[in-house]
C-alpha positions in Angstrom: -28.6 16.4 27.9 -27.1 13.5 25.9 -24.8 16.3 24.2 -23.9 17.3 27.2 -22.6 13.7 28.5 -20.9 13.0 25.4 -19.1 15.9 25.5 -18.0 15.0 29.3 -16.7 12.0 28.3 -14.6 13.5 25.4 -12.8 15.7 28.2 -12.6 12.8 30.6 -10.7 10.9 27.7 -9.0 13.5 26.8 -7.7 14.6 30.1 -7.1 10.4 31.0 -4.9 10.5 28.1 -3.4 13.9 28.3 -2.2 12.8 32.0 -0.3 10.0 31.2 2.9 11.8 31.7 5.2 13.5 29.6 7.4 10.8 27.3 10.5 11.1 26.7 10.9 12.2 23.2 14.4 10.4 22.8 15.2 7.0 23.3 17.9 6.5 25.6 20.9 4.9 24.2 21.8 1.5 26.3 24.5 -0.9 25.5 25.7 -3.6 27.1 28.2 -6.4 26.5 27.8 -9.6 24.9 29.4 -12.4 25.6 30.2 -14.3 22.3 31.1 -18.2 23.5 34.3 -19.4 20.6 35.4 -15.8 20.2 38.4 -13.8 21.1 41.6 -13.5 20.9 42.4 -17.2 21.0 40.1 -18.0 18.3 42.1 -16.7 15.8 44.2 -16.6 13.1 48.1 -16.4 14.6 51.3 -17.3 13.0 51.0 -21.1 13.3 47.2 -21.5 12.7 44.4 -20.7 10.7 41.4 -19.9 12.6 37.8 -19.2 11.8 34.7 -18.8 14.6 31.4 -19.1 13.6 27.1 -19.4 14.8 24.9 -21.6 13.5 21.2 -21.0 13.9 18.1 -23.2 13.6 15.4 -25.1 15.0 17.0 -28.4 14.5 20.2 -29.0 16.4 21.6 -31.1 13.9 21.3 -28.1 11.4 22.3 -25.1 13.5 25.8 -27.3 14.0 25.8 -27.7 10.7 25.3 -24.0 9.7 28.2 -23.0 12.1 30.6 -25.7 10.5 29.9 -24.2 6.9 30.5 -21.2 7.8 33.6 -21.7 10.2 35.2 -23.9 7.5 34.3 -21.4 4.5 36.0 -18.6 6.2 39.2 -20.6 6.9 39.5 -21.5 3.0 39.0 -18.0 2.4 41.1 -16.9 4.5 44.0 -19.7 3.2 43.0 -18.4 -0.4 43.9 -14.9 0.3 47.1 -16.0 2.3 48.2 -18.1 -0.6 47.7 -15.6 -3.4 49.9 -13.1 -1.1 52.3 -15.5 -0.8 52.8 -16.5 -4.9 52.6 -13.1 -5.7 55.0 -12.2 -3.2 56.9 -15.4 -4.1 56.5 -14.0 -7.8 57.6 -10.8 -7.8 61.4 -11.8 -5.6 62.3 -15.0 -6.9 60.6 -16.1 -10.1 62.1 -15.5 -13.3 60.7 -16.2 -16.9 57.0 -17.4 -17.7 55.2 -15.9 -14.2 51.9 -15.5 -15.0 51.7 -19.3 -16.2 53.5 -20.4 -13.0 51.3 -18.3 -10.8 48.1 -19.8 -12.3 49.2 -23.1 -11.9 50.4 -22.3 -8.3 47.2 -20.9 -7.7 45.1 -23.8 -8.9 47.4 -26.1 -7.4 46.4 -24.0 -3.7 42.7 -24.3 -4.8 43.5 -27.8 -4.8 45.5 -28.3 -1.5 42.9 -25.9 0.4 40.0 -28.5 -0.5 41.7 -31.4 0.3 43.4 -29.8 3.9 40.0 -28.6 5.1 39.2 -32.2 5.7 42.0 -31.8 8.3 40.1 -29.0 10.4 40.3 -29.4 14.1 37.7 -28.2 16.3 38.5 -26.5 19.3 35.5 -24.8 21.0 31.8 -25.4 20.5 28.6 -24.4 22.5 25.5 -25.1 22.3 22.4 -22.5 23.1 18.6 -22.7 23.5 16.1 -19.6 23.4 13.5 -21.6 25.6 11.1 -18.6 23.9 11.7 -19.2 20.1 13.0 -22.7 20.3 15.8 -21.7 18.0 19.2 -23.8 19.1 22.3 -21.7 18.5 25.8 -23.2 18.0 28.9 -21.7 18.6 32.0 -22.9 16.9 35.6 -22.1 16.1 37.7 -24.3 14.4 41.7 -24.2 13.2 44.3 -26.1 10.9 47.5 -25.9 11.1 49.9 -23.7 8.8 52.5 -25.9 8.8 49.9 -28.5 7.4 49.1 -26.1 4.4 52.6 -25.0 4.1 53.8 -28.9 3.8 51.2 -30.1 1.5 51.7 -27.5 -0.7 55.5 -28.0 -0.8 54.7 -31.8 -1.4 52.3 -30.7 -4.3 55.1 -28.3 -6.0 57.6 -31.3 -5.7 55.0 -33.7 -7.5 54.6 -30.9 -10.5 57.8 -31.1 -12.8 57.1 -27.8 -14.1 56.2 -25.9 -10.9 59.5 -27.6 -9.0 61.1 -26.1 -12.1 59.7 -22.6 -11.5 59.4 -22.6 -7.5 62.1 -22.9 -4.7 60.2 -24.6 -1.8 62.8 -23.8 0.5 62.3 -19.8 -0.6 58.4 -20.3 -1.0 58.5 -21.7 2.5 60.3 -18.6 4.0 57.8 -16.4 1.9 54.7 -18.4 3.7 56.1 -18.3 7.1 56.5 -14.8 6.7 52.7 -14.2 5.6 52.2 -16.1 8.7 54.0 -13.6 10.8 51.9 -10.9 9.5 49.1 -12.8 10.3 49.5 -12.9 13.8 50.0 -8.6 14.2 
């Protein structure tokens, strides 16, 4: 007689779990939009400005700010470093004459330089702040931009201050070459 109730139950659990419906046996496929505060269209990069947009994550306010500020301001001097090099070697290759390679290291450490020291001149111009009341985690939002012309005019200073690259660069041609990669920028 035990057997015989064990072996109900088996068939009642089996039938209580057999009768649970049929599952689908492919997840469905949902999306939905995000809205990403500090990005779009005018948080970036256009002809006049360099722009970079970035999130910060963290526990600590202080330290998600932080985070999105690195970030942000790391992807503007990259971006200025890859403009720049674009530039010289543009630059290079339809004006320069003689000793290139020397002149376009020079240049290039002398845009190493002037990135560095311009980054301190980084505008903000959106930032939001998040909290996930279930993890605790603050999120910031942030998108910052300096100015082109800035970069372009400290750089021009910085080739006037070097006798050997105001020998070897035209600022008035290197500043038409810049503006240009600017142009491009903003396509």
């Amino acid at each position: 007689m035990k057997s015989f109730y064990y072996l109900l139950a088996l068939v009642g659990i089996v039938v209580l779990t057999g009768c649970g419906g049929s599952k689908s046996a492919v997840a469905q496929n949902v999306e939905i939009d995000i809205d990403v505060p500090c990005s779009g269209p005018e948080f970036q990069t256009n002809k006049e400005y360099f722009r970079a947009s970035a999130m910060g994550l963290s526990t600590d306010m202080a330290t998600a700010k932080k985070k999105a500020n690195i970030t942000a301001r790391s992807e503007i001097a990259g971006a200025i470093s890859s403009r720049l090099k674009v530039v010289t070697d543009n630059y290079a290759s339809s004006y320069q004459r003689g000793e290139q390679e020397e002149a376009k290291s020079r240049f290039q450490e002398l845009a190493r330089s002037v990135v560095d020291q311009q980054l301190e001149g980084v505008r903000v111009i959106c930032e939001k702040t998040r909290k996930d009341t279930t993890s605790g985690n603050y999120k910031v939002y942030v998108s910052l931009e300096l100015s082109g012309k800035d970069i372009m005019e400290a750089m021009t200073a910085r080739i006037k201050s070097d006798d050997k690259l105001r020998i070897d660069f035209e600022c008035e041609k290197f500043e038409k070459v810049f503006e240009e990669e600017m142009a491009k920028a903003a396509q």
